[in-house]
ZAKEPA-578432 format. One record per residue (C-alpha): chain; x, y, z. Coordinates in steps of 0.1 Angstrom, whole numbers. Example, Ala and Ser with C-alpha at 12.3 -4.5 7.8 and 13.67 -1.06 7.14 Angstrom:
BEGIN
+--------+-------+-------+-------+
| cadena |    px |    py |    pz |
+--------+-------+-------+-------+
|      A |   123 |   -45 |    78 |
|      A |   137 |   -11 |    71 |
+--------+-------+-------+-------+
END
This chain:
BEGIN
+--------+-------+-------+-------+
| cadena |    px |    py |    pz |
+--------+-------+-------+-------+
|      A |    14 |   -61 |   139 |
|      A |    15 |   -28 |   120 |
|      A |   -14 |   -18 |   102 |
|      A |    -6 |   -24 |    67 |
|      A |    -5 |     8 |    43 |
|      A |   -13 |    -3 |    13 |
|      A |   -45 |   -17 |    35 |
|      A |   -50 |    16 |    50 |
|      A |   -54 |    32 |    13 |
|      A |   -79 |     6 |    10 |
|      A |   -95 |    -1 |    35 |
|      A |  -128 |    16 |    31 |
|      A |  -149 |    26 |     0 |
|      A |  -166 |    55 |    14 |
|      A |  -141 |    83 |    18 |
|      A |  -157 |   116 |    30 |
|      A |  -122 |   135 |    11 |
|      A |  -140 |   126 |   -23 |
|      A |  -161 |   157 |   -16 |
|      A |  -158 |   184 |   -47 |
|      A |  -164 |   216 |   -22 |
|      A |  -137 |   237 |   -25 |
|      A |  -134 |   276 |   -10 |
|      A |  -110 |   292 |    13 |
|      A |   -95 |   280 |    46 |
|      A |   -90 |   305 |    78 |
|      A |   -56 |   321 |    72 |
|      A |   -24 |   308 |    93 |
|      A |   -19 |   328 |   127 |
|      A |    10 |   323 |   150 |
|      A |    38 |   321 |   123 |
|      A |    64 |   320 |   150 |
|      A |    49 |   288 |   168 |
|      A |    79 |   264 |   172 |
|      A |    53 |   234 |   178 |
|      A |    40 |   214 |   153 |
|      A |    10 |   190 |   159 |
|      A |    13 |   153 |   137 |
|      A |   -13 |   136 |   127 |
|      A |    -9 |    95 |   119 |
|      A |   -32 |    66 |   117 |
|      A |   -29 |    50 |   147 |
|      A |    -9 |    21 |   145 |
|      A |   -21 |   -15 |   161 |
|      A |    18 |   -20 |   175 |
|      A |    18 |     4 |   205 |
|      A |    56 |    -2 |   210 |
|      A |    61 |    13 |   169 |
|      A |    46 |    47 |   183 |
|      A |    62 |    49 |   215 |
|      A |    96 |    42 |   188 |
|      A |    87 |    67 |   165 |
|      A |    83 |    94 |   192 |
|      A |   116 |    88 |   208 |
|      A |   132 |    92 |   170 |
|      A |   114 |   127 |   162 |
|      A |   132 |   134 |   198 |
|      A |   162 |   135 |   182 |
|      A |   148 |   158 |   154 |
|      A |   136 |   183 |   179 |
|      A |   162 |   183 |   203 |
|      A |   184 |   194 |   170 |
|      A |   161 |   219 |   158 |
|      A |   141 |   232 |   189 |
|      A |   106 |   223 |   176 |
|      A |    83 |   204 |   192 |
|      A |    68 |   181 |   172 |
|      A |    30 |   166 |   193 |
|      A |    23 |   136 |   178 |
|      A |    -8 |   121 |   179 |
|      A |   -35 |    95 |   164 |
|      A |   -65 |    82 |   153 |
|      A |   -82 |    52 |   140 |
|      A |   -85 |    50 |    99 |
|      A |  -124 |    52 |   102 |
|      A |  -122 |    86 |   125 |
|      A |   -92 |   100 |   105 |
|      A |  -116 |   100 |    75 |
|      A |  -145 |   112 |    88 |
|      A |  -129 |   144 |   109 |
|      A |   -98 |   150 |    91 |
|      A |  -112 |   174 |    62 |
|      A |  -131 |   192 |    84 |
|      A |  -101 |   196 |   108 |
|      A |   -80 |   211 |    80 |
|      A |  -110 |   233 |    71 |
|      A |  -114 |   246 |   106 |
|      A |   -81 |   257 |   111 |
|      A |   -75 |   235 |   143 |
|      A |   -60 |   207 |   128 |
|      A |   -25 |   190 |   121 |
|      A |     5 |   207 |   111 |
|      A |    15 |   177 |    95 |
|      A |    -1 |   146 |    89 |
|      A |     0 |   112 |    70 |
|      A |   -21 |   105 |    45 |
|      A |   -21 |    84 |    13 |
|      A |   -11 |    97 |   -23 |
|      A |   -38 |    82 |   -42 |
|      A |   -70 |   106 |   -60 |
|      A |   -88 |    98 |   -34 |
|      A |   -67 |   108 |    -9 |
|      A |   -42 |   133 |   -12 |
|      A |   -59 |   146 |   -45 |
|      A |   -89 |   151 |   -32 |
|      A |   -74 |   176 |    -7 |
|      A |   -54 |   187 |   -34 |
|      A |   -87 |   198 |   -53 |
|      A |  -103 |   216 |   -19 |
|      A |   -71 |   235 |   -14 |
|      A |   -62 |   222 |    20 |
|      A |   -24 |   212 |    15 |
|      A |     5 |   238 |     9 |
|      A |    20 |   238 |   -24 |
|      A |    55 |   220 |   -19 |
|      A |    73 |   226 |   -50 |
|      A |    94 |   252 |   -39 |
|      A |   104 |   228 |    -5 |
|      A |   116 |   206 |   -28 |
|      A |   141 |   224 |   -45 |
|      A |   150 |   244 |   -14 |
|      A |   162 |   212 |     7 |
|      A |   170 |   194 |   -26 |
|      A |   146 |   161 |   -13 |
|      A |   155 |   132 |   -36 |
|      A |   124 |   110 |   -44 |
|      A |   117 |    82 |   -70 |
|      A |   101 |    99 |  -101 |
|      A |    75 |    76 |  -105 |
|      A |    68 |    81 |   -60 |
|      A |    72 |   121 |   -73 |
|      A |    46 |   118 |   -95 |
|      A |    19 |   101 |   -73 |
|      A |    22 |   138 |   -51 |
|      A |    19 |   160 |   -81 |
|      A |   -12 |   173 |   -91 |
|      A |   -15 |   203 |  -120 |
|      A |    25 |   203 |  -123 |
|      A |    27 |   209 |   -82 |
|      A |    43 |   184 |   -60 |
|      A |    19 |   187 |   -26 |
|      A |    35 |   157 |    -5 |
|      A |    65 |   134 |    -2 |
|      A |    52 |    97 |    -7 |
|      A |    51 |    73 |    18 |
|      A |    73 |    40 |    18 |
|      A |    76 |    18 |   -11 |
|      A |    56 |   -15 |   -13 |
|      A |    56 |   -46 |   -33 |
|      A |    24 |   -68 |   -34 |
|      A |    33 |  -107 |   -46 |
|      A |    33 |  -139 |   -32 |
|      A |    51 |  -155 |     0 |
|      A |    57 |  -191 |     8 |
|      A |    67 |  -216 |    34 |
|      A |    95 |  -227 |    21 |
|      A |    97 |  -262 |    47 |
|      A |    66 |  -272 |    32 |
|      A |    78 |  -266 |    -4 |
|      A |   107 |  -291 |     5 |
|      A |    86 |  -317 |    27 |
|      A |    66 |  -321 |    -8 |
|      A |    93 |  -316 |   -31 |
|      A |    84 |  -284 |   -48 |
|      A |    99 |  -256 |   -64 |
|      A |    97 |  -225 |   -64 |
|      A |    69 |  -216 |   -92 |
|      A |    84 |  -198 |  -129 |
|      A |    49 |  -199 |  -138 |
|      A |     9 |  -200 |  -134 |
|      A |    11 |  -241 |  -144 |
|      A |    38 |  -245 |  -116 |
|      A |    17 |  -225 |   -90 |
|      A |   -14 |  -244 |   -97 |
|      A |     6 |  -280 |   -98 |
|      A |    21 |  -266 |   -65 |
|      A |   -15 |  -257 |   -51 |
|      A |   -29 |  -291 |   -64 |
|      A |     0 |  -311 |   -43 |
|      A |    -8 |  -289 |    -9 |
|      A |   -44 |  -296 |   -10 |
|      A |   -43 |  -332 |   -17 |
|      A |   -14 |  -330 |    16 |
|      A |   -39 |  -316 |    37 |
|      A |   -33 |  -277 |    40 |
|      A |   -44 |  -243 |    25 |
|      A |   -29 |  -238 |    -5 |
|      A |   -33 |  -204 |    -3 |
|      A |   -43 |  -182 |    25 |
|      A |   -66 |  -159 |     8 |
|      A |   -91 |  -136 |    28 |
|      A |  -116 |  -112 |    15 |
|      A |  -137 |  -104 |    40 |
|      A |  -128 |   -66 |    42 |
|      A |  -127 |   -67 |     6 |
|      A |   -99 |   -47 |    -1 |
|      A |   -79 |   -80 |    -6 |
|      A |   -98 |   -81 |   -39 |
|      A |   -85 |   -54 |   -50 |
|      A |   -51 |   -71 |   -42 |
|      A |   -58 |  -100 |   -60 |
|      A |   -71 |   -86 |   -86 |
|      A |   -39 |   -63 |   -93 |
|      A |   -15 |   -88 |   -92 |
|      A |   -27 |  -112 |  -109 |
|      A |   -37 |   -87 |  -137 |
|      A |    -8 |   -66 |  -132 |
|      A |    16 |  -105 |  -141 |
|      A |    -2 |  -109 |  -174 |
|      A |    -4 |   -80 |  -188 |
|      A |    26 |   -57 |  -172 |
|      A |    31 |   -25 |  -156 |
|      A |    23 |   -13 |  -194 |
|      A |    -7 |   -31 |  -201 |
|      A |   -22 |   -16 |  -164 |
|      A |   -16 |    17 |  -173 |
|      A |   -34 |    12 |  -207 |
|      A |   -65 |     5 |  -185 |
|      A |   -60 |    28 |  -155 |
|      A |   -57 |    56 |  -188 |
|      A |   -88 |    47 |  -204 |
|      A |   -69 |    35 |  -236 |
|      A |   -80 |     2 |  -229 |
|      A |  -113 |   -15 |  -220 |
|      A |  -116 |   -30 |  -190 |
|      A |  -139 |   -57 |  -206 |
|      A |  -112 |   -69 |  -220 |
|      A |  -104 |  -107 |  -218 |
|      A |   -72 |  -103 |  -200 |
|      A |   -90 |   -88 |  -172 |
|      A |  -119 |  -119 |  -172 |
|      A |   -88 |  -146 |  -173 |
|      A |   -75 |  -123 |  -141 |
|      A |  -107 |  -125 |  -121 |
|      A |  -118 |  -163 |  -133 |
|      A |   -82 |  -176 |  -123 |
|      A |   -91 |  -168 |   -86 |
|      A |  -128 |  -177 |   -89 |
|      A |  -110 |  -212 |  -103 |
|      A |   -86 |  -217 |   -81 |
|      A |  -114 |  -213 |   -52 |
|      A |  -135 |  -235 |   -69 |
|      A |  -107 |  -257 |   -69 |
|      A |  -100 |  -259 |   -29 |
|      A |   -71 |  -237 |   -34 |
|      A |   -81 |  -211 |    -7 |
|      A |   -99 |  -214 |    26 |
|      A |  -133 |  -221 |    27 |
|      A |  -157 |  -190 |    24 |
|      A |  -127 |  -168 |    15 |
|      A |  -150 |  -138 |    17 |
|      A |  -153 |  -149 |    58 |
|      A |  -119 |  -149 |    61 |
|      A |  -105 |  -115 |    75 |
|      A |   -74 |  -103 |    69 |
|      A |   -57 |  -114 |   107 |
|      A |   -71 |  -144 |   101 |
|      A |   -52 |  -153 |    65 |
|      A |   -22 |  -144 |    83 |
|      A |   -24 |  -164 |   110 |
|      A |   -30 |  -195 |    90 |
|      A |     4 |  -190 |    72 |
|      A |    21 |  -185 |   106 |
|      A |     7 |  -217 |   118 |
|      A |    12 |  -234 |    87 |
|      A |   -20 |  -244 |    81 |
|      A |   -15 |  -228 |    49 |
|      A |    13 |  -228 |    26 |
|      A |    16 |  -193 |     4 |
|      A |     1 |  -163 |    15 |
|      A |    -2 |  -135 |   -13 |
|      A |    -2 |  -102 |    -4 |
|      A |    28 |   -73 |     5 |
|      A |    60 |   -67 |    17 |
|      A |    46 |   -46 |    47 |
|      A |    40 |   -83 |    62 |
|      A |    81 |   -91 |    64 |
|      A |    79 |   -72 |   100 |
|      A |    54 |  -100 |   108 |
|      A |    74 |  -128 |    93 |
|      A |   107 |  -115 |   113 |
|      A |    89 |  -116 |   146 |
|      A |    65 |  -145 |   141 |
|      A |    77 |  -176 |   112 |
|      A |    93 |  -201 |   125 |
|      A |   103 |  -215 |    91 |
|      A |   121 |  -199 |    61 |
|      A |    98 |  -178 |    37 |
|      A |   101 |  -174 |     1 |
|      A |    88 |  -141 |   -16 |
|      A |    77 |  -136 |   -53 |
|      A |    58 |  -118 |   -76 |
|      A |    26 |  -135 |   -88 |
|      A |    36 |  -157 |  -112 |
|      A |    24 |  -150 |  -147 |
|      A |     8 |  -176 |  -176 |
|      A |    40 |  -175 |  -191 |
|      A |    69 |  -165 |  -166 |
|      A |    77 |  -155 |  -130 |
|      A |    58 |  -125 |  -131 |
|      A |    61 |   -92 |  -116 |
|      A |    56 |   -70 |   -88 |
|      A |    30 |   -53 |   -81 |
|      A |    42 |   -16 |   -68 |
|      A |    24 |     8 |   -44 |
|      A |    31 |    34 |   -19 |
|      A |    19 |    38 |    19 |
|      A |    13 |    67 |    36 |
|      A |    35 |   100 |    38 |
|      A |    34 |   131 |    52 |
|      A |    14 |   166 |    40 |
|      A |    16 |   200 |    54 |
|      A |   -20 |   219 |    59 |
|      A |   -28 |   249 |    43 |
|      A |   -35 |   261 |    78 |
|      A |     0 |   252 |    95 |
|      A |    13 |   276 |   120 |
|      A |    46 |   276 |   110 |
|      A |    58 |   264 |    74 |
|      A |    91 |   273 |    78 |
|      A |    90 |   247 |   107 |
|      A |    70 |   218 |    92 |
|      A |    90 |   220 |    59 |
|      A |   122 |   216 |    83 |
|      A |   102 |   184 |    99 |
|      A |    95 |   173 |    63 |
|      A |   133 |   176 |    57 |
|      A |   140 |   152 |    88 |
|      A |   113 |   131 |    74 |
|      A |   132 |   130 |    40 |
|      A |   167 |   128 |    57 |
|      A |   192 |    97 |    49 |
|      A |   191 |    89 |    91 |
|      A |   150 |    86 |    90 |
|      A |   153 |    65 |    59 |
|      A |   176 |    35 |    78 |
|      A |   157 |    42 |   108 |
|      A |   128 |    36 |    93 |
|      A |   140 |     6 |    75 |
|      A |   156 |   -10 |   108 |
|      A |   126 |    -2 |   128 |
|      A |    97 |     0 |   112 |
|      A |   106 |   -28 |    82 |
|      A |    95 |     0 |    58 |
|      A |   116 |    13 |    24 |
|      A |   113 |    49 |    18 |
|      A |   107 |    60 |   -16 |
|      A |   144 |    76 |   -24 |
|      A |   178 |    64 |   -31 |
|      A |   198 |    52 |     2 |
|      A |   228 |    37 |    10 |
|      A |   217 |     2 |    22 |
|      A |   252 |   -10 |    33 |
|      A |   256 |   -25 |    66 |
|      A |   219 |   -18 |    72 |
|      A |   207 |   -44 |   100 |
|      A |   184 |   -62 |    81 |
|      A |   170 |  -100 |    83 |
|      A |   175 |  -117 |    49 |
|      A |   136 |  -114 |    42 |
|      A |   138 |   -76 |    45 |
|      A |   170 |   -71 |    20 |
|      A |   155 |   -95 |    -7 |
|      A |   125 |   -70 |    -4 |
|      A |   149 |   -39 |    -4 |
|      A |   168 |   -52 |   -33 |
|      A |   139 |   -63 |   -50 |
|      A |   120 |   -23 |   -44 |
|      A |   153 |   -10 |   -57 |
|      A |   149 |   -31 |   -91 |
|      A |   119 |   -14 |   -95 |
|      A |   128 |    18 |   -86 |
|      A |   153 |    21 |  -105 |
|      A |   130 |    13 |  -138 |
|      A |   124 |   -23 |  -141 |
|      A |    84 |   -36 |  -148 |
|      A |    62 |   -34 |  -121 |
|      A |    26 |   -34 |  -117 |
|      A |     1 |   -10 |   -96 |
|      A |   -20 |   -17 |   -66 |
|      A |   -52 |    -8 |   -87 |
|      A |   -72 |     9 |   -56 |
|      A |   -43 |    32 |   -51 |
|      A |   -50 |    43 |   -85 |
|      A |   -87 |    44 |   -91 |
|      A |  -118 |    63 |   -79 |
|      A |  -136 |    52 |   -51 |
|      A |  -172 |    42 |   -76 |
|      A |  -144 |    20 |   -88 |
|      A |  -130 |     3 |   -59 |
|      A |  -164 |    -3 |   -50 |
|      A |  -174 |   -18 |   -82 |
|      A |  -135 |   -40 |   -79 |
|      A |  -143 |   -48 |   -42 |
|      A |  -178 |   -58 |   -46 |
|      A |  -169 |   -77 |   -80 |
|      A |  -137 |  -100 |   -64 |
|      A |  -164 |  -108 |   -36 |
|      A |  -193 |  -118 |   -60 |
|      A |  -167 |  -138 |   -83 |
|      A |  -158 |  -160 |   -48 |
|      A |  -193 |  -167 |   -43 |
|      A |  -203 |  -175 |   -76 |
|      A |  -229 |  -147 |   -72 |
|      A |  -213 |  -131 |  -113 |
|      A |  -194 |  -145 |  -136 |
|      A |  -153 |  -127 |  -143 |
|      A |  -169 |  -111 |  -174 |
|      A |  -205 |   -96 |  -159 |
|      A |  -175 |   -79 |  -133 |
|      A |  -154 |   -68 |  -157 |
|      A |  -181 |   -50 |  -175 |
|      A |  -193 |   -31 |  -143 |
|      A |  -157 |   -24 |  -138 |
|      A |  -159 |    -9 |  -173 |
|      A |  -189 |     8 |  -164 |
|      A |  -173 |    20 |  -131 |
|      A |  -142 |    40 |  -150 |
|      A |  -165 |    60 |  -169 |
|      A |  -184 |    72 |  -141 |
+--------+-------+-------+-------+
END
């Protein structure tokens, strides 16, 4: 299993890269160096990495640069990497997420080189709306990482065995729900004990109801998130636990564990995002259905995000070198190797013909390229926020599963949370 990176952005509400400090770095030395060290979180699938390595061979038996690639765990990535970039001694190159939080906040301390220029030089061609997650001040600092849809999957055997349909609606997914539980499975395979799947549930069910509109009008401040929209989000899932609909103790469930249930089919629809087809490939045994979150009053849509992508330090021994890596990394051949390796959709235009795909993975590449090319879509909220508000979103899903605050005490410290 890949680690997830929508669940990387997330994973944690204490992220060391929200310091404000700012100030100079030590200056660049050994311009001529023709090896660049890359940084990436380390990945739970040792046989993606050892992939991945034997690709960049390609790029540096074609361009005579070494590339060293190495890892770390999330947890030690954000604790060291700042100071790494600081000191002089760290990556080249590394992977990181787009959001504030992330990218921004080493946008803010000075610690990434100014791409703007790279991108007109090697002419990259990237979504506008991925663009504009990297750009900070009118600068464009990274290329994005792979595109992302978070919605629901479903077993589609046990859909049929109870005569179901695919849900056009809220109604249909809770009449669906209803008949699973009273056949004696999960309904939905809902864990929240990391708590970042709150913020998951939270934006897609918000993101369906109001559209990709209506979360911007939040995420801008032009709307109050004390509205009642965002209450009917957070009470639907507080209902549909209160209804049986999701495991027991949902906030004991982990993440690994969710999944698992839907593999077994102990439970019937898992919601949460395209990074899981890999999984589905390798480990379903039964056809699977994939669809946005169904709305009150139609199918729904969405919700969009992006995972990690790559950065060049301020610090990088030669620019020249890691913008030519940067160029590999944006190249039509890393795209569909990527795609056909890794299960992941780069955040540019690409000729999908005779990719090899299963059916799963080109519904989701269709389905991104909707999207992308300007249909509605919703955002992953804690891609987008703060980290005083994921904190206040995390800690809010979790208190709404245990009954411990009602949708509308959270959505008035979520309020409270935005204005910090």
């Amino acid at each position: 299993m890949r680690i997830p990176p929508l669940k990387i952005l997330a994973a944690t509400t204490a992220c060391l890269l929200l310091a404000a400090c700012t100030g100079g770095v030590p200056a660049s030395s050994d311009s001529n160096s023709k090896t660049l060290k890359y940084l990436i979180e380390e990945p739970e699938d040792a046989e993606a990495l050892k992939a991945l390595k034997e690709h960049i061979a390609d790029f540096e038996k074609r361009s005579g640069i070494d590339v060293e690639v190495s890892t770390l765990p999330l947890d030690n990535m954000r604790t060291v990497l700042q100071t790494q970039l600081r000191s002089g001694e760290g990556p080249d190159v590394f992977s990181w997420g787009s959001g504030p939080s992330f990218g921004g906040a080493l946008v803010k301390a000075g610690l990434v080189q100014d791409l703007t220029n790279a991108y007109e030089k090697y002419d990259w061609k990237v979504f506008d709306f991925a663009k504009e997650r990297v750009t900070y001040d009118g600068k464009v600092y990274g290329v994005p990482g792979e595109l992302e849809t978070v919605g629901l999957f479903y077993n589609k055997k046990i859909f049929a065995d109870l005569g179901l349909n695919q849900p056009q609606n809220l109604n249909d997914l809770k009449v669906a729900a209803e008949a699973i539980r009273k056949a004696g499975k999960v309904p939905l395979a809902v864990g929240d004990k990391e708590a970042w799947e709150g913020g998951h549930l939270l934006s897609m069910a918000l993101s369906s109801a109001v559209g990709g509109n209506g979360i911007e009008a939040l995420l801008s401040g032009q709307k109050s998130w004390k509205s009642p929209e965002v209450a009917a989000a957070l009470q639907l899932w507080a209902d549909f636990n209160k209804a049986g609909y999701l495991p027991k103790s949902p906030t004991s469930v982990d993440y690994d564990t969710s999944t698992a249930m839907f593999f077994s089919g102990e439970a019937a629809m898992i919601p949460t995002g395209s990074w899981l087809v890999g999984e589905i490939d390798d480990s379903a045994d039964f056809e699977v259905g994939y669809i946005p979150f169904p709305a009150p009053n139609g199918p729904g849509i969405f919700t969009g995000g992006l995972g990690s992508g790559p950065w060049i330090s301020k610090t990088a021994r030669n620019k020249d070198a890691a913008e030519k890596f940067l160029d590999f990394l944006q190249s039509e051949e890393h795209g569909r190797w990527t795609v056909e390796n890794l299960h992941t959709i780069p955040p540019r235009p690409m000729d999908t013909a005779n990719l090899d795909v299963s059916p799963m993975l080109a519904q989701v590449l269709n389905d991104t390229a909707k999207v992308s090319a300007g249909g509605d879509f919703g955002y992953n909220i804690d891609v987008m926020a703060s980290d005083t508000f994921n904190k206040a979103m995390y800690d809010g899903v979790q208190a709404i599963l245990t009954g411990q605050q009602t949708a509308e005490e959270v959505a008035a410290s979520l309020e409270t949370a935005a204005k910090r």
